[in-house]
Backbone as CSV, one residue per row, in Angstrom:
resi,resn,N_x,N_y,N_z,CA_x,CA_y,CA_z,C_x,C_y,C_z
1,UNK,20.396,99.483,-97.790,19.373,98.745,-97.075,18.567,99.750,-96.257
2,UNK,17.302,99.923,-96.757,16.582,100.453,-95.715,16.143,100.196,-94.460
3,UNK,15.411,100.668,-93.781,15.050,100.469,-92.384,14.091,99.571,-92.115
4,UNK,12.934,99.506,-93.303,11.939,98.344,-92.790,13.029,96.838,-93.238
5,UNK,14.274,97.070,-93.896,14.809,95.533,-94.603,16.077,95.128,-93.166
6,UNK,16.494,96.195,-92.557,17.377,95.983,-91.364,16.261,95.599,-90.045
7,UNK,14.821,96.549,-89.404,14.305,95.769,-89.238,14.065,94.177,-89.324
8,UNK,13.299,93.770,-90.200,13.207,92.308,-90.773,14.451,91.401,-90.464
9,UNK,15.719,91.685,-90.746,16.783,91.224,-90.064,16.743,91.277,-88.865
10,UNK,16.553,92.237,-87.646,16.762,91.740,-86.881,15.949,91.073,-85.640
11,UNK,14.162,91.465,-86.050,13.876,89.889,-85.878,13.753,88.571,-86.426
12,UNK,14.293,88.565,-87.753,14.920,87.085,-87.885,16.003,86.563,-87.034
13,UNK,16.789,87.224,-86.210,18.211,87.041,-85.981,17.746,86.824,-84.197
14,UNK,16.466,87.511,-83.779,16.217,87.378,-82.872,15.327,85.824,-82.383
15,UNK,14.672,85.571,-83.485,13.994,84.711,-83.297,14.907,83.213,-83.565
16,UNK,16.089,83.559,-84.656,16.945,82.410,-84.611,17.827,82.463,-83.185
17,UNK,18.025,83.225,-82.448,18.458,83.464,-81.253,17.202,82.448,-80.434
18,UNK,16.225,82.233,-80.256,15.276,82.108,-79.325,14.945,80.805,-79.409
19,UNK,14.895,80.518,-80.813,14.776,79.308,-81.121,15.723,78.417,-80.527
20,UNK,16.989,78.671,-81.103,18.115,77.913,-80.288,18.925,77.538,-79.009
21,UNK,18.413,78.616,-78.099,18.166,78.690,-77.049,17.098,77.788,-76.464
22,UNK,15.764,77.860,-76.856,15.363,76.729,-76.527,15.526,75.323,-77.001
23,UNK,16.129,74.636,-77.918,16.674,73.675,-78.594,17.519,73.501,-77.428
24,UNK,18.566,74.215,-77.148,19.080,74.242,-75.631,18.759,73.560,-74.622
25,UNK,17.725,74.633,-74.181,17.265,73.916,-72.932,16.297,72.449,-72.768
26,UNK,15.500,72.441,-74.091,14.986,71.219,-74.098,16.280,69.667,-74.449
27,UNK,17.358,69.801,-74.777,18.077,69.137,-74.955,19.161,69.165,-73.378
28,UNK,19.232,69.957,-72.404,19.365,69.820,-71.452,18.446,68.811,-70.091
29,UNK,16.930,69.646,-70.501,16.117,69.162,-69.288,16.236,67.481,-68.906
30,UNK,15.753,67.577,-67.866,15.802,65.768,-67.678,14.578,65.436,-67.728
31,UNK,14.340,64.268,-67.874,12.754,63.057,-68.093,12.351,63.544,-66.718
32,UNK,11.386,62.806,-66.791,10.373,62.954,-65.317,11.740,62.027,-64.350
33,UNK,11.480,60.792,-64.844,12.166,59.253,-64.440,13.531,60.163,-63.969
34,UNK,14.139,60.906,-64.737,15.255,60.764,-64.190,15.474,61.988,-63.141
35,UNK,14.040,62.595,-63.334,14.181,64.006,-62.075,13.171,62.938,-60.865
36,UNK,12.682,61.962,-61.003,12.715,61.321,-59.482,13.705,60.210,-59.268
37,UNK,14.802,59.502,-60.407,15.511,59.011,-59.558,16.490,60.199,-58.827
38,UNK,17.018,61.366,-59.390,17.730,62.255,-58.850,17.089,62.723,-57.839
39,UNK,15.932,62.659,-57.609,15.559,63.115,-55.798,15.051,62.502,-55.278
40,UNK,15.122,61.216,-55.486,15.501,59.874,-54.941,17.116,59.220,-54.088
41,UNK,17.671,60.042,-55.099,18.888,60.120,-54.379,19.591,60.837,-53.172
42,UNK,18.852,62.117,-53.771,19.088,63.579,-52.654,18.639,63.189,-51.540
43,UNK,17.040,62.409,-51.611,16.372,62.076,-50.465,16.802,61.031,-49.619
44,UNK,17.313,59.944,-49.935,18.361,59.022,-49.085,19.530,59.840,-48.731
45,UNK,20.371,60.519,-48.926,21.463,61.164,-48.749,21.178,61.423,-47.471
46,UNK,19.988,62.847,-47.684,19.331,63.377,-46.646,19.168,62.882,-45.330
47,UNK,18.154,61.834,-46.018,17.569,60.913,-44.363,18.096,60.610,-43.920
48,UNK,19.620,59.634,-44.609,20.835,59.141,-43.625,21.344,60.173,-42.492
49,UNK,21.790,61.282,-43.354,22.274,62.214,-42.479,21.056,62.815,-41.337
50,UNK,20.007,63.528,-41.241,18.816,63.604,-40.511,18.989,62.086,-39.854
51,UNK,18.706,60.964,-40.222,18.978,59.596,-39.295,20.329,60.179,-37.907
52,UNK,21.319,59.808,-38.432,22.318,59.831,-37.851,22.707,61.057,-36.419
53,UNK,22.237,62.415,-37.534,22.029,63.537,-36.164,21.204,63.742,-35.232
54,UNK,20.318,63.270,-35.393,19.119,62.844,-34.149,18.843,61.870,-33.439
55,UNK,20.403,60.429,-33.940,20.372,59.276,-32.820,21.878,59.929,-32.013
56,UNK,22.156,60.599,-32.403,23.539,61.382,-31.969,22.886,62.341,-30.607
57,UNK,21.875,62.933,-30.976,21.365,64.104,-30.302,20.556,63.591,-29.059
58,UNK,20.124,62.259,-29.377,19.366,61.255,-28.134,20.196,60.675,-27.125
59,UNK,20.800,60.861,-28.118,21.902,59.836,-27.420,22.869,61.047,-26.042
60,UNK,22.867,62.171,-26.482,23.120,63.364,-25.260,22.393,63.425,-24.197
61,UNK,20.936,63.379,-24.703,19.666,63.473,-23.657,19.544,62.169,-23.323
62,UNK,19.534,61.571,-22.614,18.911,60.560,-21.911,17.037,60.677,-21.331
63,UNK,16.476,59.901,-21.919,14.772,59.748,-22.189,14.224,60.302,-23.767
64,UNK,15.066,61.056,-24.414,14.851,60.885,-25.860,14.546,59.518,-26.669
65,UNK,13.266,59.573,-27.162,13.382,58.012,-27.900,13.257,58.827,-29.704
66,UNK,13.987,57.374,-30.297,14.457,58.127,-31.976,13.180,57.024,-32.329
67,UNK,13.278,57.559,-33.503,12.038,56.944,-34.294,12.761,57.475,-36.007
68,UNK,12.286,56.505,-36.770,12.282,56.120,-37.737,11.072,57.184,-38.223
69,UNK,11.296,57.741,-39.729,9.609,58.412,-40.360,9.660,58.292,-41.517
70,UNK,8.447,57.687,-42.141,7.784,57.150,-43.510,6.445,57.753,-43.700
71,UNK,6.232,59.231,-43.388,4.723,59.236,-43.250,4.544,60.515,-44.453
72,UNK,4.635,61.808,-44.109,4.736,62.928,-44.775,5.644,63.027,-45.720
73,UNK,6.791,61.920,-45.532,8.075,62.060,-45.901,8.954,61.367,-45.574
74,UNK,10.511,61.519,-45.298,11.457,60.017,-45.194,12.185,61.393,-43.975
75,UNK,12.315,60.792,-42.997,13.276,61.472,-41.678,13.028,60.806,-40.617
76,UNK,13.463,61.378,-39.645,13.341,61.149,-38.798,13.002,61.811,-37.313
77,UNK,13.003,61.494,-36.608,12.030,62.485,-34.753,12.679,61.553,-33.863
78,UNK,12.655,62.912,-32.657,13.474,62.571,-31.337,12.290,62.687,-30.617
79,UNK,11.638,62.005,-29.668,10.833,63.059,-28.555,10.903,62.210,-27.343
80,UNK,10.051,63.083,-26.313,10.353,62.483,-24.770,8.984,63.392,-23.842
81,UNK,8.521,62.417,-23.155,7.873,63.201,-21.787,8.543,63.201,-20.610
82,UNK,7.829,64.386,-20.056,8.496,64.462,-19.118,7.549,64.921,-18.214
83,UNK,7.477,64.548,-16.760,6.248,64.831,-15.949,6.752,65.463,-14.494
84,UNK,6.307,66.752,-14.368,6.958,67.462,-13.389,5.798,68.343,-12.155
85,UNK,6.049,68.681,-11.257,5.315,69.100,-10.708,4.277,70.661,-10.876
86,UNK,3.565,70.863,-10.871,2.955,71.758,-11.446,2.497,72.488,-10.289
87,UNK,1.223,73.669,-10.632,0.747,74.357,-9.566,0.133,73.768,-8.823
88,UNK,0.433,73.869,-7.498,-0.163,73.149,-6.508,-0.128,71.765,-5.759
89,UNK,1.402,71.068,-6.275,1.867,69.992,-6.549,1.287,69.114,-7.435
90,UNK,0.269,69.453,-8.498,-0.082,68.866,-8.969,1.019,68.319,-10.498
91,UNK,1.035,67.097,-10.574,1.979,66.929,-11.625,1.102,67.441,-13.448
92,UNK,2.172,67.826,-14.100,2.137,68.444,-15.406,3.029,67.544,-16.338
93,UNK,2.407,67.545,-17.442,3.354,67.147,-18.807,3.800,68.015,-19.424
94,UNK,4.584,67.290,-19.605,6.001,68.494,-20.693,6.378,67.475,-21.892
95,UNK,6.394,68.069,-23.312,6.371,66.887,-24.498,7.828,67.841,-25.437
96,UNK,8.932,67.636,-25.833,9.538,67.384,-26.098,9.861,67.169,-27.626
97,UNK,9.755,67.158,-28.956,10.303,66.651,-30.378,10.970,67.353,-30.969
98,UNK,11.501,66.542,-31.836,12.364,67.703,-32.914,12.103,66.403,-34.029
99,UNK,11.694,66.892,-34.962,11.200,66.182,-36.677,11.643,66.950,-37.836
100,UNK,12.476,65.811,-38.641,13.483,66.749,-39.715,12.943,65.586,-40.513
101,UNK,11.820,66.062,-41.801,11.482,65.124,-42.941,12.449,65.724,-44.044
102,UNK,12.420,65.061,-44.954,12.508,65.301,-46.895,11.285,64.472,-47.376
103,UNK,10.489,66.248,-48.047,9.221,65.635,-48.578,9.069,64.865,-50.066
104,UNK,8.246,64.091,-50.103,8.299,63.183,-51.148,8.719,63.841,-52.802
105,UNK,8.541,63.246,-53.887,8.768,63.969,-54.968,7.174,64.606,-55.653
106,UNK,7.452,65.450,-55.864,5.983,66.461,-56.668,6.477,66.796,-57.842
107,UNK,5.813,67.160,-58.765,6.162,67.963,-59.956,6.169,69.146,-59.975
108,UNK,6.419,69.722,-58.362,7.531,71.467,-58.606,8.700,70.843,-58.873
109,UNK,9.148,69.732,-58.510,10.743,69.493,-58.877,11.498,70.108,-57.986
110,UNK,11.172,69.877,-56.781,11.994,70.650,-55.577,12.609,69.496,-54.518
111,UNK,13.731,69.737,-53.756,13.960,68.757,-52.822,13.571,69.830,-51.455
112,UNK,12.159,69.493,-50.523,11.877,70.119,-49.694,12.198,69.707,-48.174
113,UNK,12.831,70.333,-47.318,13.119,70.153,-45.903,12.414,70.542,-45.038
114,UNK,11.525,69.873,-43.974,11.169,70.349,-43.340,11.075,69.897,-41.965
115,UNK,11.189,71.202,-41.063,11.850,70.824,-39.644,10.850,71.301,-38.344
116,UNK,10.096,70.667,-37.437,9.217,70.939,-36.542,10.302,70.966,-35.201
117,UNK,10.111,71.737,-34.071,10.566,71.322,-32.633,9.523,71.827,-31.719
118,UNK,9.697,71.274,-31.081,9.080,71.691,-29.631,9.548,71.466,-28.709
119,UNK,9.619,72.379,-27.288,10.313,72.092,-25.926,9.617,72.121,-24.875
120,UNK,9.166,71.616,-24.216,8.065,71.498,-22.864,6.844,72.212,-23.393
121,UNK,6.239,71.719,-24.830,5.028,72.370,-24.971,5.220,73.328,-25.502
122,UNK,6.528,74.103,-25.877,6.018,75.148,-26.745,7.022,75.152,-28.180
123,UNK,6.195,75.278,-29.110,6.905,75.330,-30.091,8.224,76.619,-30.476
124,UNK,9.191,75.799,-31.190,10.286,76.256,-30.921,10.724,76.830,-32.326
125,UNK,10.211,76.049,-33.616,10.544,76.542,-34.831,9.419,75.610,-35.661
126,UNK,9.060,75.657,-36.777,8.488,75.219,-37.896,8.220,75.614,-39.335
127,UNK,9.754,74.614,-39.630,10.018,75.419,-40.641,10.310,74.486,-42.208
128,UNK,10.473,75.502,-43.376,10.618,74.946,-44.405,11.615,75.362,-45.586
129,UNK,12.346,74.422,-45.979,13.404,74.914,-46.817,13.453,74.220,-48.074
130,UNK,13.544,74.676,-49.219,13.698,73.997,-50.767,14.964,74.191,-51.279
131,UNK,15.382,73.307,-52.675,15.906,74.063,-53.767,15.037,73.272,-54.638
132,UNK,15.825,73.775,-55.837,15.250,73.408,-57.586,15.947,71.963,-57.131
133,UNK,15.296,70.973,-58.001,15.777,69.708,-58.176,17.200,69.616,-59.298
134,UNK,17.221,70.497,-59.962,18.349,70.688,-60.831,19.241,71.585,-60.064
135,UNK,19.061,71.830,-59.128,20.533,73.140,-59.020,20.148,72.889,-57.281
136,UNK,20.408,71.680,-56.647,20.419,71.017,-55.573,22.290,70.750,-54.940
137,UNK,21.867,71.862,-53.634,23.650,71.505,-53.241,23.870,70.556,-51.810
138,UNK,23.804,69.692,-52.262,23.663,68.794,-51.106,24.445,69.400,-49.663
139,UNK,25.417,69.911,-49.940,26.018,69.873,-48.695,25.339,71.544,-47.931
140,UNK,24.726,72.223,-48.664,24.040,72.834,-48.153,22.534,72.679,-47.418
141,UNK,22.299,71.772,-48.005,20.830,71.055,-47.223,21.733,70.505,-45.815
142,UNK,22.275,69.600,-46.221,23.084,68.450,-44.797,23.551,70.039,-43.632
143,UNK,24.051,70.986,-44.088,24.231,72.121,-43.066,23.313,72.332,-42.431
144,UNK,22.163,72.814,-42.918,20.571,72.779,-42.679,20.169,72.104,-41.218
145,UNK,20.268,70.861,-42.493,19.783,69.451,-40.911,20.219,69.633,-39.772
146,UNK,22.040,69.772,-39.784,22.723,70.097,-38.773,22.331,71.381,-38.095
147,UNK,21.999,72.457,-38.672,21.700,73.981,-38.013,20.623,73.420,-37.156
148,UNK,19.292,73.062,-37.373,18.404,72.596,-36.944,18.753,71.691,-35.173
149,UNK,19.561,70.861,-35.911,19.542,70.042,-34.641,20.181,71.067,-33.995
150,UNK,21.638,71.341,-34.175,22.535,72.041,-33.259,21.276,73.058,-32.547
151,UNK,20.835,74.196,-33.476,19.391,74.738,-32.286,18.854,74.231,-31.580
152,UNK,18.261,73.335,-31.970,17.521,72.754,-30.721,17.861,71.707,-29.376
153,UNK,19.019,71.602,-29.967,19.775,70.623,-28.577,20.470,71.948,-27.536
154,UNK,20.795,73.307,-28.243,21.325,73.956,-27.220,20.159,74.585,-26.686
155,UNK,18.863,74.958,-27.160,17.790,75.258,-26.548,17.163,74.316,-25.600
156,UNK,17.338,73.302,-25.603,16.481,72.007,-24.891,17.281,71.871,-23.640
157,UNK,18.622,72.152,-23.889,19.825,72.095,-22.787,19.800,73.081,-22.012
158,UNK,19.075,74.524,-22.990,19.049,75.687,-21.593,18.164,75.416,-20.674
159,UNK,16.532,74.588,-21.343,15.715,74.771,-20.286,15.700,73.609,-19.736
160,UNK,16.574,73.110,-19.194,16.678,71.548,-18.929,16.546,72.166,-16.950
């Protein structure tokens, strides 16, 4: 066998390699339908937990009010004023939130987190976290949520 006939073999062998490989993955992927009920799911998971740690976290502070969120996304927000004396006795506002959404479904196919705070007016973090909708570890997002709050309740507590 010569060299142009071993050639020829081995991109046939490559391309039957490539082929089947993708036969693969298209016999893996999921429907649209079933990559938004699956982050449909992720996303309730989510919110419960985001729900739960920020009526937990109000519930420390006293004048925190929780709120429910359906707007950008499904989460939820803590916030509070607070009115204190300023230069000259003049009184000042001080505003207070912490907002942990899961953004809706898009066709990147991502489950996206995203987390705003603020503490007497100044922002404290604003931030954003993904995975792939296929290779989604829930209990690593739910850490997330928790990192988030846990920051900002011990920051809100220093400058209290």
């Amino acid at each position: 066998m010569d060299f142009e006939q071993r050639l020829q073999k081995a991109i046939e062998r490559g391309q039957k390699v490539s082929s089947e490989k993708s036969a693969a993955q298209a016999q893996n992927a999921l429907s649209e339908d079933e990559l938004k009920s699956l982050h449909s799911r992720y996303r309730l998971q989510l919110s419960e937990h985001i729900e739960e740690c920020l009526r937990k976290t109000a519930d420390h502070f006293p004048g925190f009010r929780f709120n429910s969120l359906v707007s950008e996304g499904w989460g939820a927000s803590i916030h509070r004023d607070d009115v204190a004396r300023g230069i000259g006795g003049r009184p000042s506002n001080f505003y207070s939130r912490l907002e942990i959404v899961v953004r809706p479904y898009s066709p990147v196919q991502i489950v996206e987190l995203v987390g705003k705070a603020t503490i007497r007016n100044k922002e404290i973090f604003n931030r954003s976290h993904f995975q792939r909708l296929t290779e989604v570890d829930i209990d690593t997002l739910m850490g997330l949520v928790d990192a988030w709050v846990l920051e900002f309740a011990e920051l809100y507590a220093a400058q209290r």
